[in-house]
N, C-alpha and C positions, 0 to 999 in steps of 0.2 A: 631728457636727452638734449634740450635744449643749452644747458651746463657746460654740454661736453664741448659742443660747437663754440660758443662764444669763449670755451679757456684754450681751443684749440686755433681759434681765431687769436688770442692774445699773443701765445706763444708764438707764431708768424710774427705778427710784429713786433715783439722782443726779438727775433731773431733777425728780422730786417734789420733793426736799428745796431744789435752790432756787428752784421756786415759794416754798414756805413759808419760805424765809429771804427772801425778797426781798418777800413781803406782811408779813415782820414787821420790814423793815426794812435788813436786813444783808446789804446788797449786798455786801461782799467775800466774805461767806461764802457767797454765790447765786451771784454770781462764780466762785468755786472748783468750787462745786457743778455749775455749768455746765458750765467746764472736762473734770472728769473724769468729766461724764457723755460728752461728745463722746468720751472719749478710749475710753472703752468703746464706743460705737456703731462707733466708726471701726474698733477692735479686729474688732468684731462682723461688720462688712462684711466686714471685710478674710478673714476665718477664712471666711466665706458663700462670696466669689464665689474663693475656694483652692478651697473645695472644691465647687464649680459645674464648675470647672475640669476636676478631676482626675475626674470624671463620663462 
């Protein structure tokens, strides 16, 4: 369970960073940021409801 917290921690701050690239302008880099924050939450979920599962 521990997994799920630190990739759900990650994605926060990808998500931080591109509010803050995207109020200072540089949307490809908010973009990005965007990106891999999804790719962590998605991670996130996915590891959650495995092990909801396996419960």
């Amino acid at each position: 369970m521990r997994h799920v917290y630190i990739r759900g921690i990650l994605a926060l701050i990808w998500m931080a960073a591109a509010v803050v690239s995207g109020v200072q302008g540089r949307w490809e880099m908010a973009a990005f940021y965007v990106l891999m924050g999804g790719v962590c939450l998605y991670a996130a979920y996915a590891m959650w409801k495995k092990g909801k599962n396996h419960d």
